[in-house]
Each structure stands twice: as C-alpha cells, then as structure tokens.
N, C-alpha and C positions, 0 to 999 in steps of 0.2 A: 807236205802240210795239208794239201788236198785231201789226203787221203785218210790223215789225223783227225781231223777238225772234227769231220760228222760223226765220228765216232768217242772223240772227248766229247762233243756236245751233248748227244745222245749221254755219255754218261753224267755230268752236270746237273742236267735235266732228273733222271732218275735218281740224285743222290740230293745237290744239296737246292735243286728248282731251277726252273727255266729261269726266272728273274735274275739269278746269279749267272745262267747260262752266258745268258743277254750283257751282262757285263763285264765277263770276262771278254766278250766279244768286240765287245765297244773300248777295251785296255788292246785287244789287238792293232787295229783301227788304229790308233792312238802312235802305237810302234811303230807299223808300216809307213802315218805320215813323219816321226823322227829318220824313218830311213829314206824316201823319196828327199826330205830337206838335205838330206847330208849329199845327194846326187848334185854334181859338178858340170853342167854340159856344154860346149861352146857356143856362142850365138852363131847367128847368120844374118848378113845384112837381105834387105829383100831386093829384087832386083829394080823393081818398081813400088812406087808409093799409090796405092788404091784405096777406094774407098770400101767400105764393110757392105754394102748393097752391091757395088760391082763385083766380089769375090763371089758374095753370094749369086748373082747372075751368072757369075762364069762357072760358079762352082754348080748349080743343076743344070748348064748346059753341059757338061763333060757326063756326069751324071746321067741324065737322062737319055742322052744320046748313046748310051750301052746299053741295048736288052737286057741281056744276061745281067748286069747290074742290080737294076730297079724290077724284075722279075725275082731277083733270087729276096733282095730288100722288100722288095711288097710282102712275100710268102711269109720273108723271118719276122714281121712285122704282128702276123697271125698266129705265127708256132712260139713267138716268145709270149704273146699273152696267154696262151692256150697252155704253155707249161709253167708261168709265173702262176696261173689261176690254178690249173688242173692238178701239179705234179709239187708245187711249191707252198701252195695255200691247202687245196683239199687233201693231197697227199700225207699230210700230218694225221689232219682227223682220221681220215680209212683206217690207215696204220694201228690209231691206238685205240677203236673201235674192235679193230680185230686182232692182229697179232700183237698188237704190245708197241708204244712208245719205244722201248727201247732198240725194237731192230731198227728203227730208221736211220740212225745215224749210221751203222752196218751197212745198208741198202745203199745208203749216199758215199759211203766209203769205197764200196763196190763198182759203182759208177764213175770215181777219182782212178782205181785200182786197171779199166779199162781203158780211160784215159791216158793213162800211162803207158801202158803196156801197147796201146795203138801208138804212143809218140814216136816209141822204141822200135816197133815195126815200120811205121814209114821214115825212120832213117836211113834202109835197105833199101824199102821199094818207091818208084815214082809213080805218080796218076797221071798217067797220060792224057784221061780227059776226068781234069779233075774237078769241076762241079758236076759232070753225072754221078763221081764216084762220091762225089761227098753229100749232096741229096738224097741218092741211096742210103749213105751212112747214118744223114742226121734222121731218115724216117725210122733207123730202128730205134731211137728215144718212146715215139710212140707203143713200144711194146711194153715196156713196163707199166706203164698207164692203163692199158687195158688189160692185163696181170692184175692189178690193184685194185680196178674195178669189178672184173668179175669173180676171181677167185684169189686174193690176201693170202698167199703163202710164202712163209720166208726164201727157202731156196729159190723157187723160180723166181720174184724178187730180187733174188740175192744177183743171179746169174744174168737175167733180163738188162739190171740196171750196170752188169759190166760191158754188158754189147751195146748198151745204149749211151755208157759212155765212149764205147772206142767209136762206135758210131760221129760223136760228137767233135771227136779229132781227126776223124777224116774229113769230115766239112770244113773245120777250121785249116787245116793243112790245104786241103783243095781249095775254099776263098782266099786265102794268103797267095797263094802261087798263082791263082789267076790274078790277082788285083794289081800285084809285083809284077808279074812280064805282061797285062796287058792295057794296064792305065801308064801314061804316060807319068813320069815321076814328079815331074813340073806342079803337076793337077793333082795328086794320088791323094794328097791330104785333104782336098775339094771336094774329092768324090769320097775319103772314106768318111767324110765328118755328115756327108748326106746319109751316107750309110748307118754310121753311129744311131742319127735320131732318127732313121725310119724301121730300124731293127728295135728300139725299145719304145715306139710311142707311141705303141698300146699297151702296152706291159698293166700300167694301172688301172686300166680297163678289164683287160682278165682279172687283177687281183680284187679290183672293188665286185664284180658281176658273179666271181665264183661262188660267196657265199650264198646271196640269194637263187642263183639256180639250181645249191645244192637243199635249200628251204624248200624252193616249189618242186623238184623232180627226183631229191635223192643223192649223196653226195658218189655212193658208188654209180650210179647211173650217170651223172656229170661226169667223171673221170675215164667211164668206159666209152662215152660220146667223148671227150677230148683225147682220147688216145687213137681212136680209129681218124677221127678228124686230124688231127697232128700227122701220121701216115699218109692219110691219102691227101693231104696237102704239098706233102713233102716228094712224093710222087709226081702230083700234077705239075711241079714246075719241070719238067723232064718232057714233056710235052711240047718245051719249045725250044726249036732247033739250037739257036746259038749258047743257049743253057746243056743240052743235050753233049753240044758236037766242039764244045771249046775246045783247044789242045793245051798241053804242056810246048812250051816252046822249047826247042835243044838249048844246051846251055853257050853253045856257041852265039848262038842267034840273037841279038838285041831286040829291046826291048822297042815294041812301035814307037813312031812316032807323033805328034801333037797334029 
C-alpha cells in the first residue's frame, strides 16, 4: 500500500484535484482507525503503582544514560525536520516547476519500491554493527534532495529515491535491533517514547521555515543545502564511538541487564 498510495495520489491530483486527493486520504484515515478498533490485546497489570513525573524521571534517566541513544535521537531530531521541510513541503513545488506534478507520486512510489525490496534483503543478512550500517543507510535519503535541487530529472529521481528508501530500512532495521538486545525490556517503552518526541519535535519547524527560506534564497537552492545537510549530518553521528562500534548481539546471548 506503500507503494500504491503515491502513485493513486499523484494520479487523483492530476485528474479529479488535490482537494479530492486530500479526501480520499482522510476515508483512509478513517478505515485504519475501524481496523486498529477491532484489535483485541490483553492487559497487563503493572508491577508497581507510579506516579507520571516519576516514569518520566526514570524514563530520561535510562534514556540519557545511552549515548548512542540520545546521539542517534538529537541527529533524527534535525533530518526529520530537514526532510518534512526540504523533501516533503518543497519537494512538491521543484517537482511541478520542473518535471511535472505527476512524477512525484512515481518518485515516492520508487522510494516504498526500495523499502521493500531492502525488507526482503535483510531477511537474509544481519548488521553486525547495526547503527553504523544504518546511518550510512539513512544518509543516502540525502541524495535525492540534492538530485531535485540541482538537476529535476525523472530517472535519477526515479532511482535516487529507491536507495534512499532502502537506505531508510536499514536504519529502521538497525534502530529496532539495537533498542531490542540493548535496552533493557523493563525501560524499552521509557526510552522509546523519549525517542518518539525527540525524533519529531522539530518536524513543524522544518515545515513552517521551509517556505520562507525557499522566498528569501530559492526553493531549489533550500533543497540542495538540505540534502548535502541531511548527509553529512547523518554521517557526523559515526563519529562517535558507541554509535560507530555497537554490536549485533548472538542470538544466544540475552538481553543486558537493568
């Protein structure tokens, strides 16, 4: 459905307008919450009765006391606004500036299409150190963006936004499997719900600043400055060691302790 979506969009858009696009979107929306209602799950009691400020205290001491955590979380903090702003907001405009409204949903298709096709491959193989390999991954997102800002051509477009999504499943793969063997399970929901809002809580910040930097400096020049930025940001967290030199643990091996 991933790989549908931006391509019925994209066609919606060109036939019967985006405002229908938009509503068809929002009847999805609509279905997903019918099907999350109809999920059944067991409770759990909690072990102890805590207050919401102590969870929160316990839950950024676990949190902060990982580098690699709140290092990979600062960075995503920066590349998620930089791609809501850059890839998400100006991406649209470049597009139908130049090649046409209608490849985007193709491009964005192309980018589900690598997604995939990355899921399928790391079925087979493991990352052994898998936030080096998946930092490496997510910096090739960066490459499209700077494709779009300097030279708008569909194929490399086309191709760019498939490595930049398999890019985007190797990080996902590598932050799942480190989070899994190396937060303790007790805390895991502690530290990923720090994670949750430090990874989007600039997001509206890229999205409200992109259009005015695309006013004062140029909307392709904002995109090719957020695409080399998105790169070498994605890079810079490699720079420190326990992001670097994490391991996959054997499957025999548990899971640390608290």
């Amino acid at each position: 459905m991933t790989i549908i979506g931006p391509s019925l969009g994209a066609v919606l858009v060109v036939t019967v307008g985006s405002g229908w696009a938009v509503a068809v979107d929002a009847l999805t929306w609509l279905v997903a919450a019918w099907c999350m209602g109809r999920l059944h799950l067991p409770s759990h009691d909690r072990l102890e009765a805590t207050s919401m400020l102590h969870d929160l205290r316990a839950g950024w001491t676990e949190f902060a006391s990982r580098t690699w955590v709140w290092v990979v979380v600062l960075a995503f903090a920066f590349l998620n606004a930089i791609q809501a702003g850059v890839w998400s907001t100006l991406g649209p405009v470049v597009v139908k500036d130049t090649v046409g409204v209608g490849v985007w949903g193709g491009v964005l298709s192309a980018e589900a299409v690598g997604f995939l096709v990355m899921t399928i491959v790391l079925l087979r193989i493991r990352l052994h150190r898998p936030l080096r390999a998946g930092m490496l991954g997510i910096s090739a997102l960066g490459l499209p963006m700077l494709v779009l800002g300097l030279s708008p051509q569909v194929l490399p477009l086309v191709v760019l936004a498939f490595i930049g999504g398999a890019g985007v499943e190797i990080f996902s793969i590598g932050w799942e499997t480190s989070t899994q063997q190396h937060v303790p399970v007790h805390v895991l929901s502690r530290v990923s719900a720090y994670d949750g809002l430090g990874s989007v809580v600039a997001v509206p910040v890229g999205q409200i600043t992109a259009g005015p930097l695309a006013e004062l400096l140029g909307s392709r020049e904002v995109v090719t400055g957020g695409g080399v930025a998105f790169s070498l940001l994605a890079f810079a967290t490699l720079a420190v060691p326990s992001v670097r030199n994490l391991r996959r643990l054997p499957d025999t091996e548990p899971a640390p302790a608290a």
